[in-house]
PDB file with one MODEL, atoms N, CA, C and O in Angstrom:
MODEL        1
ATOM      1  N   UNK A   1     -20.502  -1.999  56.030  1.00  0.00           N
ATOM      2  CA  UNK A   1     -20.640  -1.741  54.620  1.00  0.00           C
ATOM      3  C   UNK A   1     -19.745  -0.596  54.162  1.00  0.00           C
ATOM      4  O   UNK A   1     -19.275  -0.780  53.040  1.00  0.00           O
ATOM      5  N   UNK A   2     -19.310   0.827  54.910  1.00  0.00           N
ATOM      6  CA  UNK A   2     -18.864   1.154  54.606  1.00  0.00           C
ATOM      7  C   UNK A   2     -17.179   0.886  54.355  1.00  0.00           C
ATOM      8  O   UNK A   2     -16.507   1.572  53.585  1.00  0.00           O
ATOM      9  N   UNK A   3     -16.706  -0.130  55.080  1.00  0.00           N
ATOM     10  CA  UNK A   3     -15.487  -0.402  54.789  1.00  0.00           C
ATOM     11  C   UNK A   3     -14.928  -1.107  53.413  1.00  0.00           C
ATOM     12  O   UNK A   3     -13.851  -1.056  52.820  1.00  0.00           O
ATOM     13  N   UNK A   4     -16.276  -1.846  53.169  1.00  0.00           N
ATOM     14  CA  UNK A   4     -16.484  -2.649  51.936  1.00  0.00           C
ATOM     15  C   UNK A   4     -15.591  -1.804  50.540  1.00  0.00           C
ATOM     16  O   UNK A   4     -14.618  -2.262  49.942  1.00  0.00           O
ATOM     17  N   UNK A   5     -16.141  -0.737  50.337  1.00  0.00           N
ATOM     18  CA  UNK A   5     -16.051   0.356  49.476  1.00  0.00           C
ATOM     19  C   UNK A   5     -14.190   0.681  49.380  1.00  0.00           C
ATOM     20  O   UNK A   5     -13.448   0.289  48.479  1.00  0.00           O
ATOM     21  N   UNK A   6     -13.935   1.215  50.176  1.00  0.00           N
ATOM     22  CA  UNK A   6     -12.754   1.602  50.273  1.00  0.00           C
ATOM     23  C   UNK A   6     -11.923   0.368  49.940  1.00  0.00           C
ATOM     24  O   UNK A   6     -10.840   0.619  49.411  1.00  0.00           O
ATOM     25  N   UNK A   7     -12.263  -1.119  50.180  1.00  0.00           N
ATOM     26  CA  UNK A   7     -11.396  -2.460  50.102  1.00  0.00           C
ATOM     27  C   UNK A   7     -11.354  -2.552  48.653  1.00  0.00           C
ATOM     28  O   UNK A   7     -10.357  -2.883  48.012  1.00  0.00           O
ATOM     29  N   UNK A   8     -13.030  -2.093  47.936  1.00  0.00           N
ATOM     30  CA  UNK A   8     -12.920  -2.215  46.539  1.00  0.00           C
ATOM     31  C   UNK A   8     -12.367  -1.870  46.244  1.00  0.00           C
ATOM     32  O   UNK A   8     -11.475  -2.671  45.966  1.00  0.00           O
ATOM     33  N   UNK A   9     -11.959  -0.160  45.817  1.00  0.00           N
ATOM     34  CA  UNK A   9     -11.343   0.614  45.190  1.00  0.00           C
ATOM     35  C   UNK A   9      -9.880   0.216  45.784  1.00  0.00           C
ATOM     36  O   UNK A   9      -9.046   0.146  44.882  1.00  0.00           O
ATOM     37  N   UNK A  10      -9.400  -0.043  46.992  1.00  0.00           N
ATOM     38  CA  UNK A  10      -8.039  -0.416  46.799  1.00  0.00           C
ATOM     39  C   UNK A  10      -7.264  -1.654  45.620  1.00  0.00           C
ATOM     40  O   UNK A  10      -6.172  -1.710  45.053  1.00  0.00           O
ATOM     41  N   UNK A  11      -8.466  -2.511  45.648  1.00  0.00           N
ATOM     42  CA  UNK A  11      -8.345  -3.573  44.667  1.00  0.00           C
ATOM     43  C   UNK A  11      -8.458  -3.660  43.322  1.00  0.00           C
ATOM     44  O   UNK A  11      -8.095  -4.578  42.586  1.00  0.00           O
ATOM     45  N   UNK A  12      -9.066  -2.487  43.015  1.00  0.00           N
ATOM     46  CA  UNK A  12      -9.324  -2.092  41.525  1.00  0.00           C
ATOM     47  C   UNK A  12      -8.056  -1.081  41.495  1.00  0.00           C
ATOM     48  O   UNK A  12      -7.808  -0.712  40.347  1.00  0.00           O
ATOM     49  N   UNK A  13      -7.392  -0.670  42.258  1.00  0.00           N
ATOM     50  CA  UNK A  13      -6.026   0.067  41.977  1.00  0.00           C
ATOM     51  C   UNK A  13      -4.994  -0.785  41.885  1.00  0.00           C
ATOM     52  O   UNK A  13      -4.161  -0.833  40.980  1.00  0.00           O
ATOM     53  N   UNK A  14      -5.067  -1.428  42.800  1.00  0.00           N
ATOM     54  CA  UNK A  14      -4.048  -2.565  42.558  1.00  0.00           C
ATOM     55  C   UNK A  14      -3.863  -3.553  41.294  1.00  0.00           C
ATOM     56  O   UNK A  14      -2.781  -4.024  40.944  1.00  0.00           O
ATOM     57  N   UNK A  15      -5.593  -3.875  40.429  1.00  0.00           N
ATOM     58  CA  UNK A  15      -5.714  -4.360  39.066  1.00  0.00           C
ATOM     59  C   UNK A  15      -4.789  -3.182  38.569  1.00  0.00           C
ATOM     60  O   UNK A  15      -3.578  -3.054  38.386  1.00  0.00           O
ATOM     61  N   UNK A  16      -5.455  -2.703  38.487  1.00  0.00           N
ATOM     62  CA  UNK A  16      -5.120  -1.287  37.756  1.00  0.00           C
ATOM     63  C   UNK A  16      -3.513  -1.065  37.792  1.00  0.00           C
ATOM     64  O   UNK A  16      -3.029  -0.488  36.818  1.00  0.00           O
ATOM     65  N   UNK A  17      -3.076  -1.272  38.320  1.00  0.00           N
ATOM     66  CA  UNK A  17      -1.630  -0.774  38.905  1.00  0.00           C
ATOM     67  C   UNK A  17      -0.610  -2.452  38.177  1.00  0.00           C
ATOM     68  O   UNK A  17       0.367  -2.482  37.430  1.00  0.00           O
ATOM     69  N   UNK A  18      -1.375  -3.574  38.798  1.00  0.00           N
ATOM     70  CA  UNK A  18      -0.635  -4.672  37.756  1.00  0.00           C
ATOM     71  C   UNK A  18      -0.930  -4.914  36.760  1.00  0.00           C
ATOM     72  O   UNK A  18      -0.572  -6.024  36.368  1.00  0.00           O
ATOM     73  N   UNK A  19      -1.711  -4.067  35.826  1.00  0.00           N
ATOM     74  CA  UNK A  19      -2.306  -4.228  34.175  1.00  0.00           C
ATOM     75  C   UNK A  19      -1.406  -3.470  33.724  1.00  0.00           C
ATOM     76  O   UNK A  19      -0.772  -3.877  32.750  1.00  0.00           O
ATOM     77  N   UNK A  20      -1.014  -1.850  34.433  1.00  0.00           N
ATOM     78  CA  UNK A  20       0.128  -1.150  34.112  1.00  0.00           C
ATOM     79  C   UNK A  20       1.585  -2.029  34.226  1.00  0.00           C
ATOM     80  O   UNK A  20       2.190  -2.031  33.154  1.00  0.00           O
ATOM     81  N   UNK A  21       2.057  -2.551  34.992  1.00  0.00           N
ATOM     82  CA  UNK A  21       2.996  -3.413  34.851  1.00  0.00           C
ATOM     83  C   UNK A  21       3.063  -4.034  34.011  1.00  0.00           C
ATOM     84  O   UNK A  21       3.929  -3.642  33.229  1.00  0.00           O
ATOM     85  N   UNK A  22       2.476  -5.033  33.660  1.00  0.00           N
ATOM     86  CA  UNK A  22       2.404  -5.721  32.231  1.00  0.00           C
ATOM     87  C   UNK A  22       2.192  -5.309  31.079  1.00  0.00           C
ATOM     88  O   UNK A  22       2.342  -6.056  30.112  1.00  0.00           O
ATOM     89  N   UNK A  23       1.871  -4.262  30.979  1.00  0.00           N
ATOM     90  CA  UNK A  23       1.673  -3.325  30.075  1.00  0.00           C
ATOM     91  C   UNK A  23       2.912  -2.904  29.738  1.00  0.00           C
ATOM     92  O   UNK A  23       3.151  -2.808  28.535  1.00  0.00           O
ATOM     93  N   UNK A  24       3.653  -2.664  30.422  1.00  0.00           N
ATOM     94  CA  UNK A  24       5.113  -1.705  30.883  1.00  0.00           C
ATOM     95  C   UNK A  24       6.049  -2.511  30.229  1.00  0.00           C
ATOM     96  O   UNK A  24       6.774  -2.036  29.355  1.00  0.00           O
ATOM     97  N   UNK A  25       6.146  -4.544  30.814  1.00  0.00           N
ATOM     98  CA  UNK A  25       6.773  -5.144  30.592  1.00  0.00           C
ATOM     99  C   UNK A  25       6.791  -5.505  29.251  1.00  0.00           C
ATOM    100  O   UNK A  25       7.874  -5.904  28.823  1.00  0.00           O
ATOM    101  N   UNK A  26       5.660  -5.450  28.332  1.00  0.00           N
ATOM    102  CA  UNK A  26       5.444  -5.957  27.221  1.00  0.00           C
ATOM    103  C   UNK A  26       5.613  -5.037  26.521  1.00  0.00           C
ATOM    104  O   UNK A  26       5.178  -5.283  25.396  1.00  0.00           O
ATOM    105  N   UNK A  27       6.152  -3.798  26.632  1.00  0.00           N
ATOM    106  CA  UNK A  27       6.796  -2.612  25.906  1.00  0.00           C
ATOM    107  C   UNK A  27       8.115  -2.702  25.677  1.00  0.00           C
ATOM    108  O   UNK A  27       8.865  -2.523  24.717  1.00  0.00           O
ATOM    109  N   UNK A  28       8.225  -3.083  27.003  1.00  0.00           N
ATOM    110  CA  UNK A  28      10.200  -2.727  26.814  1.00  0.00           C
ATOM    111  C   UNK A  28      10.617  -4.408  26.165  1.00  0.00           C
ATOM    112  O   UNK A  28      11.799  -4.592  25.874  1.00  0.00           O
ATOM    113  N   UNK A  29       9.668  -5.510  25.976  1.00  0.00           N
ATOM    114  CA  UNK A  29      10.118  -6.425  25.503  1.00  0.00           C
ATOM    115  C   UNK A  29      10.206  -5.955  24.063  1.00  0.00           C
ATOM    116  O   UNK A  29      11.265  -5.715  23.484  1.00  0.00           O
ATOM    117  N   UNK A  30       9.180  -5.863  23.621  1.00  0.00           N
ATOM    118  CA  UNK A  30       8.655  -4.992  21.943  1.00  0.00           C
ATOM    119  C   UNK A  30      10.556  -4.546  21.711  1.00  0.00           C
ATOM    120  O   UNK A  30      11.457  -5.069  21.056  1.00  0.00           O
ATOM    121  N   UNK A  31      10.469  -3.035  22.859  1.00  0.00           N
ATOM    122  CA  UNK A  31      11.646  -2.556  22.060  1.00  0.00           C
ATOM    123  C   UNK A  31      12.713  -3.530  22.165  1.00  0.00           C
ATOM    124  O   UNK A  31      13.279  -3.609  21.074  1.00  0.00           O
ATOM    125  N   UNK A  32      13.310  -4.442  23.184  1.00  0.00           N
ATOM    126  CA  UNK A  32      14.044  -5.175  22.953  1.00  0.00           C
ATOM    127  C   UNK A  32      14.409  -6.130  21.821  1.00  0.00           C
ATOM    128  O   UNK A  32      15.487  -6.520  21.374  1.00  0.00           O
ATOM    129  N   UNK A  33      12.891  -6.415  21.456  1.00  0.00           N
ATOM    130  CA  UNK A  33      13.453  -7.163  20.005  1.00  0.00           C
ATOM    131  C   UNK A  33      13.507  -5.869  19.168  1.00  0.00           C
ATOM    132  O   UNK A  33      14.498  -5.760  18.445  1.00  0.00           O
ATOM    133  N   UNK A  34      12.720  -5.002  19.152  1.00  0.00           N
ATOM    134  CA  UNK A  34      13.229  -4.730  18.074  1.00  0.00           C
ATOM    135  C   UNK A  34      14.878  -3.807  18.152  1.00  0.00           C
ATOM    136  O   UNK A  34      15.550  -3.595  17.142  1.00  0.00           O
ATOM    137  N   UNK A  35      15.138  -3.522  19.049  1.00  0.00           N
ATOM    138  CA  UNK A  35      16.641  -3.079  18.948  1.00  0.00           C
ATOM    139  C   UNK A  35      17.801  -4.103  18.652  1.00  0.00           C
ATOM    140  O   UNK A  35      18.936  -3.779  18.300  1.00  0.00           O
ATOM    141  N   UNK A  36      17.251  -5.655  18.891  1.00  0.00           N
ATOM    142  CA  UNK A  36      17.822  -7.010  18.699  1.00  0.00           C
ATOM    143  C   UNK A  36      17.916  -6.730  16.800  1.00  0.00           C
ATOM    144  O   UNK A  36      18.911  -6.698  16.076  1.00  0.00           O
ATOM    145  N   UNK A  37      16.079  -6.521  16.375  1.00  0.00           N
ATOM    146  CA  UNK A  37      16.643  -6.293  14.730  1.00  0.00           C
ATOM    147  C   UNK A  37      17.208  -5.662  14.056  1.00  0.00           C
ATOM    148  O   UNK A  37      17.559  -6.052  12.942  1.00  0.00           O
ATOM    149  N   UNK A  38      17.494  -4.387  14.566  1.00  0.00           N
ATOM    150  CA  UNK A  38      17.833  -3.395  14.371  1.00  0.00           C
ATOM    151  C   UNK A  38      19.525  -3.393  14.141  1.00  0.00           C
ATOM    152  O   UNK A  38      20.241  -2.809  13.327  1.00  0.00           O
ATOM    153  N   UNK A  39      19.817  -4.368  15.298  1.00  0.00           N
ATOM    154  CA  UNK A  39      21.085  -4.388  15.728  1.00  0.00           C
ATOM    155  C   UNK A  39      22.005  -5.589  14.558  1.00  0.00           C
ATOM    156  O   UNK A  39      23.144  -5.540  14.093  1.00  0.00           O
ATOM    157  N   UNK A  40      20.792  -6.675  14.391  1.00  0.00           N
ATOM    158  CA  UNK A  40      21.181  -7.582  13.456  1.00  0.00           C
ATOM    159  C   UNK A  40      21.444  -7.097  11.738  1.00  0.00           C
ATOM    160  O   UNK A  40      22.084  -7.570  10.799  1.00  0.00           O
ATOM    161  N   UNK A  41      20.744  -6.141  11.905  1.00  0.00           N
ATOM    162  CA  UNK A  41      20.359  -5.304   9.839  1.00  0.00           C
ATOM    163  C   UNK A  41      22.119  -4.421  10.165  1.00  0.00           C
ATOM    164  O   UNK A  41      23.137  -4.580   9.492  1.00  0.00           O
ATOM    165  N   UNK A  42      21.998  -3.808  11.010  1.00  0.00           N
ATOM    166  CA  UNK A  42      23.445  -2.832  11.192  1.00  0.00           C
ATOM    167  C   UNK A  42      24.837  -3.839  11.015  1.00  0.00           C
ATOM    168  O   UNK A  42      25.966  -3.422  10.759  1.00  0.00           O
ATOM    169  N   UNK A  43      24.457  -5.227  11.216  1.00  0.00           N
ATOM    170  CA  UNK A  43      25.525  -5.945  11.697  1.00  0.00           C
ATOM    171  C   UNK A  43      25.572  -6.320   9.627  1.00  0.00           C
ATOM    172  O   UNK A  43      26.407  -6.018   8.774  1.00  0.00           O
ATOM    173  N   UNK A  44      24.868  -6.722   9.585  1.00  0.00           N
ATOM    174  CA  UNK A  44      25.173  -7.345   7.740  1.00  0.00           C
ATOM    175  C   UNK A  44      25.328  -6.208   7.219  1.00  0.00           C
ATOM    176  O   UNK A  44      26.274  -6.336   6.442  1.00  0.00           O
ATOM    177  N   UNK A  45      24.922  -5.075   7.185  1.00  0.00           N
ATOM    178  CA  UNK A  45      25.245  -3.596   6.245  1.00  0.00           C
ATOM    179  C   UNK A  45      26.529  -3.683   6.387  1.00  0.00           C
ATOM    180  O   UNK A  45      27.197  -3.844   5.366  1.00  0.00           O
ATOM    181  N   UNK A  46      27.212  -3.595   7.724  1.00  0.00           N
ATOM    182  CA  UNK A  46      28.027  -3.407   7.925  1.00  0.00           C
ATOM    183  C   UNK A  46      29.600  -4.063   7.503  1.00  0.00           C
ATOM    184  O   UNK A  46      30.760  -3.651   7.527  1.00  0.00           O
ATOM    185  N   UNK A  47      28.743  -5.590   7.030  1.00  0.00           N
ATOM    186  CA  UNK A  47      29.951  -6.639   6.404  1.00  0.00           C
ATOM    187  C   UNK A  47      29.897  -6.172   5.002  1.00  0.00           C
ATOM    188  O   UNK A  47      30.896  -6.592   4.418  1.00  0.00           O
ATOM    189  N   UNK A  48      29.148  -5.486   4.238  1.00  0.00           N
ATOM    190  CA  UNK A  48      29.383  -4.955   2.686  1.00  0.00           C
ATOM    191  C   UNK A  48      28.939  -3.749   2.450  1.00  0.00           C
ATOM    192  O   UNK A  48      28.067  -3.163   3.091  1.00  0.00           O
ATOM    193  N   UNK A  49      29.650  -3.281   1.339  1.00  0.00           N
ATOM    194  CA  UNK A  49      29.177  -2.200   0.829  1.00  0.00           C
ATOM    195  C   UNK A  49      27.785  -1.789  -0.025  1.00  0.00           C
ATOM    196  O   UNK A  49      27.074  -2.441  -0.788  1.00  0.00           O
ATOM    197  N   UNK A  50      27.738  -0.586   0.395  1.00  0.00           N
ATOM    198  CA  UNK A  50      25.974  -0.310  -0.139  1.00  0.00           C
ATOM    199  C   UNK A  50      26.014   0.884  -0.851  1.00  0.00           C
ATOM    200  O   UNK A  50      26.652   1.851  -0.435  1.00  0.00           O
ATOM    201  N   UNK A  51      25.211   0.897  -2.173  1.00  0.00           N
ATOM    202  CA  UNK A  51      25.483   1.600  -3.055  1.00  0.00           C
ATOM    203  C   UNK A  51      23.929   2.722  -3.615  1.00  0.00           C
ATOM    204  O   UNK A  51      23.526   2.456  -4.747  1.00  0.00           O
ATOM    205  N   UNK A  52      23.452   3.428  -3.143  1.00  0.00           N
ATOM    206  CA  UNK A  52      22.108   4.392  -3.602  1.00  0.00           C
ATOM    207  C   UNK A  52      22.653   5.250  -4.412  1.00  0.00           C
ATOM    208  O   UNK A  52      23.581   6.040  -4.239  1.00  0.00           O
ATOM    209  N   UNK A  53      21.463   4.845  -6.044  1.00  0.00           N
ATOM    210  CA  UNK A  53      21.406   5.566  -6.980  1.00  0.00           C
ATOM    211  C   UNK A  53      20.265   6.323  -6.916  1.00  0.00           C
ATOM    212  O   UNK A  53      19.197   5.711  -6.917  1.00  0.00           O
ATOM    213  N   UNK A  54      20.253   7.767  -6.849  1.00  0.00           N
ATOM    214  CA  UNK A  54      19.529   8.268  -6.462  1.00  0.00           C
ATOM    215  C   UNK A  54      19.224   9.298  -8.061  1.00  0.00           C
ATOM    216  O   UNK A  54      20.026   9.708  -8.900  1.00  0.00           O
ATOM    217  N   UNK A  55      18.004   9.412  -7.976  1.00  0.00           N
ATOM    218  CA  UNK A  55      17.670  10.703  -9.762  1.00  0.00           C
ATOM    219  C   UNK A  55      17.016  11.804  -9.101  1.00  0.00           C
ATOM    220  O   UNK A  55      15.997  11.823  -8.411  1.00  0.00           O
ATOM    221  N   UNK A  56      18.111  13.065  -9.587  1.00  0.00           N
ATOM    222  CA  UNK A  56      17.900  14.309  -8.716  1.00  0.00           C
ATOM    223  C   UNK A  56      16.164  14.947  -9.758  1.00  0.00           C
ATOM    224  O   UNK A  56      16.216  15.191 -10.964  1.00  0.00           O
ATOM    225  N   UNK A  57      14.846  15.085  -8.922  1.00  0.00           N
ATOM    226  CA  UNK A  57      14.035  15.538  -9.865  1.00  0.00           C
ATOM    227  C   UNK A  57      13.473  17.006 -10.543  1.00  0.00           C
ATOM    228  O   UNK A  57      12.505  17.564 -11.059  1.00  0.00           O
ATOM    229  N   UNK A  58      15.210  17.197 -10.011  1.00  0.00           N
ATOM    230  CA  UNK A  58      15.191  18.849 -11.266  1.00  0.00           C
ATOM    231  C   UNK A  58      15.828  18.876 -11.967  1.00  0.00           C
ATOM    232  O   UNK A  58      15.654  19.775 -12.790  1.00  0.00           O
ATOM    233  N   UNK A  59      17.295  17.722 -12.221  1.00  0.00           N
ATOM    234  CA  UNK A  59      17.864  17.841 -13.098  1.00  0.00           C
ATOM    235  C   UNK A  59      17.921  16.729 -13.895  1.00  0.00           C
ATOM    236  O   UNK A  59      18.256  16.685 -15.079  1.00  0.00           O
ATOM    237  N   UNK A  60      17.521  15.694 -13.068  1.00  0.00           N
ATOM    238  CA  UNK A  60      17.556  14.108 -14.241  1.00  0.00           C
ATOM    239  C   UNK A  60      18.791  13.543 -13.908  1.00  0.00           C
ATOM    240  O   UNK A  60      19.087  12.461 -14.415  1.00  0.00           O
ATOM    241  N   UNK A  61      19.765  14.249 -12.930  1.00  0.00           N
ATOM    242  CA  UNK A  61      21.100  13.676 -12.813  1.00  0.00           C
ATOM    243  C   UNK A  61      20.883  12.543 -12.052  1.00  0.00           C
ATOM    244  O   UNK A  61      19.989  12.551 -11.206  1.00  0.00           O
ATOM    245  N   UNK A  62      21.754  11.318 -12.282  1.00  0.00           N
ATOM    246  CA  UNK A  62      21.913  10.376 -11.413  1.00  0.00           C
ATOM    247  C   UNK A  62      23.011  10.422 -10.071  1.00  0.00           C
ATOM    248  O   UNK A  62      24.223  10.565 -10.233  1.00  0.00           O
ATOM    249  N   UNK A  63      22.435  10.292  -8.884  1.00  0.00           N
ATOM    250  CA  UNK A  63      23.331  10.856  -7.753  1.00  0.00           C
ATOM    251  C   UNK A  63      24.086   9.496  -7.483  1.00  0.00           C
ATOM    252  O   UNK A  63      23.356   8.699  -8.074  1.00  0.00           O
ATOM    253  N   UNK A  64      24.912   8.911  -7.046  1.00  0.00           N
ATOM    254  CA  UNK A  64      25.397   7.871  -6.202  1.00  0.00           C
ATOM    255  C   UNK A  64      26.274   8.079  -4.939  1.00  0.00           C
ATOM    256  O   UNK A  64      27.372   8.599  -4.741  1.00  0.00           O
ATOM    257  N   UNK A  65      25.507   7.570  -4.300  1.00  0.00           N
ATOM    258  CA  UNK A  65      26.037   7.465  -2.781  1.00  0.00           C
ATOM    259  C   UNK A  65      26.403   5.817  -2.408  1.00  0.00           C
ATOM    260  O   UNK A  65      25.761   4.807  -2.698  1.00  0.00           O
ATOM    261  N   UNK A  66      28.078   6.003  -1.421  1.00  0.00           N
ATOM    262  CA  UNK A  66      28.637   4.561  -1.576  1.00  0.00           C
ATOM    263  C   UNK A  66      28.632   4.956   0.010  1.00  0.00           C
ATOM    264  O   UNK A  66      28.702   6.054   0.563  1.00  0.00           O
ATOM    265  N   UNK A  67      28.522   3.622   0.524  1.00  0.00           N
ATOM    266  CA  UNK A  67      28.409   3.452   1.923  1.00  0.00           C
ATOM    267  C   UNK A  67      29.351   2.702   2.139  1.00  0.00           C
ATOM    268  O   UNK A  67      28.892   1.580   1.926  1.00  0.00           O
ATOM    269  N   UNK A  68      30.552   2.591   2.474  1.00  0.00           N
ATOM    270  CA  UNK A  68      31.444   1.245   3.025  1.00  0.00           C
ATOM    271  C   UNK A  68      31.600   1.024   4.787  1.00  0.00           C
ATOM    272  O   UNK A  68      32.222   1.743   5.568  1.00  0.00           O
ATOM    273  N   UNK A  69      30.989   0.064   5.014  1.00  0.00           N
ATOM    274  CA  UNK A  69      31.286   0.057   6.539  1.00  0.00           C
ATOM    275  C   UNK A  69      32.548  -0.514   7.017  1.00  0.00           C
ATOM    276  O   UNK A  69      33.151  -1.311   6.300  1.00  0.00           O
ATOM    277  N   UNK A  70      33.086  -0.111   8.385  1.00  0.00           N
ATOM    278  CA  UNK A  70      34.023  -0.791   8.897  1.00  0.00           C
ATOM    279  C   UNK A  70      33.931  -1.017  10.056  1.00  0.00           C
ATOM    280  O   UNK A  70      33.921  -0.286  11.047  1.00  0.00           O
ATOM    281  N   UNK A  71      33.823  -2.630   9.836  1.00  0.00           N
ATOM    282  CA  UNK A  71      33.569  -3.364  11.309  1.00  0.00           C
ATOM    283  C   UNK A  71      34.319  -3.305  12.530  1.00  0.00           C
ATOM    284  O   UNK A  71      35.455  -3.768  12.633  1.00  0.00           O
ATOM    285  N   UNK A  72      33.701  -2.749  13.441  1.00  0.00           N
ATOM    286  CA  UNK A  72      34.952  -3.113  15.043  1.00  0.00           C
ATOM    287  C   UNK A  72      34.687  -4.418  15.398  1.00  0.00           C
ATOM    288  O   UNK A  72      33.750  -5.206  15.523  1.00  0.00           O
ATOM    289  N   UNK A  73      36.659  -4.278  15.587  1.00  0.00           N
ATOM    290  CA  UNK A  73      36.480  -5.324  16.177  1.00  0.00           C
ATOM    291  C   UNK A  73      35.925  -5.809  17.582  1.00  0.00           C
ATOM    292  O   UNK A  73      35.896  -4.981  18.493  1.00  0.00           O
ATOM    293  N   UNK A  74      35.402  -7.338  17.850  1.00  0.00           N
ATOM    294  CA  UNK A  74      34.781  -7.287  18.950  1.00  0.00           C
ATOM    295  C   UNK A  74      35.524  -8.175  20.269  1.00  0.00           C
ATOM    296  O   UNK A  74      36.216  -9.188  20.166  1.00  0.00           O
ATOM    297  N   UNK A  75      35.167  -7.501  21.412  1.00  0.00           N
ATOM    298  CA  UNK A  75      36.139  -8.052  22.605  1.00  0.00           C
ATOM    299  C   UNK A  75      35.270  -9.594  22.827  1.00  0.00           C
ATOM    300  O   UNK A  75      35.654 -10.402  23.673  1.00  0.00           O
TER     301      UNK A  75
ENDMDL
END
């Protein structure tokens, strides 16, 4: 009986230890897409220009900021 014990707890570490794995794996998938969307939004900004009108709220001025991207080229 006493060996019993020690077999458990190795086996509940080992759950334990492949729940962390999958856990692990289903993280870095997460960030993978999302660096996939991330990567796709950078890619269309990047084919046009983007224009923020911005209203400064101490003076009422209208700010504009122009963004023009320029695409590298790709190998």
């Amino acid at each position: 009986m006493a060996k019993e014990k020690p077999d458990l707890k190795e086996r509940e570490h080992a759950s334990e230890t492949e729940n962390m794995r999958k856990r692990l794996d289903m993280f870095d998938q997460r960030l993978d897409n999302l660096d996939s969307m991330v990567s796709a939004v950078i890619e269309r900004v990047m084919n046009q220009p983007i224009v923020l009108d911005i209203t400064c709220p101490h003076c009422d001025k209208n700010i504009e900021f122009s963004l023009i991207g320029n695409r590298k080229p790709r190998a």
